[in-house]
C-alpha positions, 0 to 999 in steps of 0.5 A: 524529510523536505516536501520535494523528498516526499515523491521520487525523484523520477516521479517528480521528474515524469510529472514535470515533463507531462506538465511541459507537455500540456503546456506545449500543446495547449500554445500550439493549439492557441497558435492555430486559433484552435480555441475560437472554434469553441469560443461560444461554447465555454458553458457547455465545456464548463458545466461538463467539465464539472460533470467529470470532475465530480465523477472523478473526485467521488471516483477517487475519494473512493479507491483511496478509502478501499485502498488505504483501508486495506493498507491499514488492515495489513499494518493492523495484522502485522502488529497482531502476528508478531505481537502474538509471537512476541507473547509466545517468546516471553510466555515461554519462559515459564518453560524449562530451557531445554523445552523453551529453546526450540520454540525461541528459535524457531520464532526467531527464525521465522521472524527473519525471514519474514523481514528479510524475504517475504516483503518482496515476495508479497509485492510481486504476488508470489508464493510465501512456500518459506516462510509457510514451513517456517511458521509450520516449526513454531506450531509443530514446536509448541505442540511437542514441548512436554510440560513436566508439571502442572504449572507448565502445563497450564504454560503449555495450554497458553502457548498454544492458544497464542500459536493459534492466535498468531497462525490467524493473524497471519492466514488474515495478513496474506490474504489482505496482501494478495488483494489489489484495487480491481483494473476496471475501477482504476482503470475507470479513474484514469479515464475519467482524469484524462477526460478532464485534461482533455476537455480543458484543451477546448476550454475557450480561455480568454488570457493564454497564460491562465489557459497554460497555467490551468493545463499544466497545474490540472496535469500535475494534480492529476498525475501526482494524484495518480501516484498515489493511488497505484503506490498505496495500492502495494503495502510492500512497495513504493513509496509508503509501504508498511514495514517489516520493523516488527518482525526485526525486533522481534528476531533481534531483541527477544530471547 
């Protein structure tokens, strides 16, 4: 994958523009002689400009270690859930096939729908109703498998340890998905980046192309840096997101 493949192409098209855009205004403005008024000020708007700035790089250093740890979180359990439930299909062959069978099948049924449907319903918050019954089989079909002898019934006692293991794993992975970062600290992070961009529209630069340099290529940073923030913020969708390949694997290449 190339580095401009990294960012959508509307996202990279939406950050050129607000680039062009800061660049324009900050020419009109020069035009109108808008930066003599503040010609004798540029250490006043310089020490606040580092003031924000550094507001804003502990603010965003912040969010993104929350985010990015709830994000880890959420692949963490994922690998635990379906590791689990992988473990419930190889423990189980010490089963009898006729007792074995339900149990395959209903873990291999669970792990499909989970891959195929609950990513999206997990990005837009709604309820996992489906998937909940779904799992609510695989414990009920533990529960009633009938070990005929005592090395499956030692076989029996296990499985059910792992389904417990797997029901915990998965009530862990739902609540982490539900939890987004708070409106008020994001919304404190935008504030802060637009301060910034603003304040740099009354710094009194001296050469008019270093002034639309630095609009532009703060606007950019600013935006993409955004980006990132609001896309981590959603495990299920966007750009970097966690995926659903344990779940297929599970479905496809366990019998």
């Amino acid at each position: 994958m190339s580095t401009l493949e990294v960012v959508p192409s509307r996202t990279r098209s939406r950050g050129l523009l607000l680039m062009l855009a800061a660049a324009i205004i900050y020419l009109a403005l020069r035009v109108a002689g808008f930066h003599k008024l503040f010609a004798e000020d540029g250490e006043g708007i310089g020490a606040l400009l580092q003031i924000i700035g550094t507001l804003y790089s502990v603010l965003y250093a912040f969010a993104t270690y929350v985010i990015w740890g709830q994000f880890a979180a959420v692949e963490n359990e994922i690998l635990k859930e379906s590791g689990a439930l992988k473990d419930l299909i190889l423990f189980s062959k010490a089963l009898k096939e006729p007792t074995r069978d339900p149990i395959v099948r209903a873990v291999r049924g669970y792990a499909r729908t989970v891959a195929e449907t609950e990513w999206g319903i997990l990005s837009r918050g709604q309820s996992t109703e489906r998937t909940d019954k779904l799992f609510s089989v695989i414990i009920e079909t533990v529960i009633e498998a009938k070990p005929e002898d005592d090395s499956e019934g030692w076989a029996h006692e296990h499985l059910l340890q792992i389904a417990i293991q797997a029901s915990s794993h998965r009530d862990e992975r739902l609540a982490l998905s539900a939890k987004r970062i708070p409106r008020t600290l994001l919304l404190f992070v935008t504030i802060t980046a637009l301060a910034v961009v603003f304040l740099l529209f009354f710094f009194p630069f001296h050469n008019l192309s270093l002034g639309m340099v630095s609009i532009a290529l703060t606007t950019m940073l600013l935006f993409f840096a955004h980006f990132v923030l609001t896309d981590l913020d959603n495990p299920f969708e966007g750009l970097w997101n966690v995926g659903s390949r344990p779940f297929e694997d599970l479905a496809t290449k366990y019998r």
